[in-house]
N, C-alpha and C positions, 0 to 999 in steps of 0.2 A: 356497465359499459355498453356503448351502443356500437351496434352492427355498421360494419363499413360498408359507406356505397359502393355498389360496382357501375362504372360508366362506360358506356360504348365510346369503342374508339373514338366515331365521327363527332361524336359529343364533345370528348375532349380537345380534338381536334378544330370544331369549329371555338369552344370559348377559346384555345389561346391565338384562333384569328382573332377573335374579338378584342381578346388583351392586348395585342400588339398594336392593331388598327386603334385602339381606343388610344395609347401611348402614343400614337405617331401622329395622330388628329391635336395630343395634347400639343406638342412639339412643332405641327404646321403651323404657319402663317393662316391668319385668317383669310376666308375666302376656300378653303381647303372642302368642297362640295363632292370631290370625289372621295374622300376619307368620309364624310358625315353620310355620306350614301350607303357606303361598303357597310360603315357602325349599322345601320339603319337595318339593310337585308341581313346580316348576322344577326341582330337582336330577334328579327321576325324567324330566322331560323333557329336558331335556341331556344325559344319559347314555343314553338310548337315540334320541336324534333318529338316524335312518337314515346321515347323515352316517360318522359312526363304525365303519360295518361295510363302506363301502369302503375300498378299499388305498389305496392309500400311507400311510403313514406311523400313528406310533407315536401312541397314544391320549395318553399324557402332554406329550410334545411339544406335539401339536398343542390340547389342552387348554390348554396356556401361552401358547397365540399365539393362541388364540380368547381370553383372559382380555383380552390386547393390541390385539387388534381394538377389541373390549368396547366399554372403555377409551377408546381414540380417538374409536370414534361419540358415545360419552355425553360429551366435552370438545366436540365438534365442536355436538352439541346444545344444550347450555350454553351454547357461544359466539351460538350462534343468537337464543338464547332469552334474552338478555343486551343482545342488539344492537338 
């Protein structure tokens, strides 16, 4: 069994901006330049948030299980915000 990641807040925080911006880019009308922006600086922030340049483990992995995280918080906020 492999070791769960742990991620900082901001980390989680910034992918579910990224997931939602990504969804709402999918859902705009073309022309939508302020969404492809926002995607843009999040993507340059996720890939270099400091996170990624300690060890353990593989950038791609742990990419998948930060997506999973994401994921979780923003159903968990939903439910919140539902309730």
């Amino acid at each position: 069994m492999r070791a769960p990641f742990r991620f900082p807040e901001d980390l989680i925080a910034l992918q579910v901006a990224w997931s939602r911006t990504y969804a709402a880019l999918a859902e705009a009308p073309a022309g939508a330049t302020a969404l492809r922006r926002r995607l843009i600086a999040l993507s340059g922030r996720l890939y270099s948030h400091p996170y990624w340049t300690s060890p353990p483990g593989s950038r791609r992995a742990g990419a998948v299980e930060l997506r999973r995280a994401a994921h979780a918080v923003a159903e968990a906020d939903a439910g919140r915000e539902a309730a």
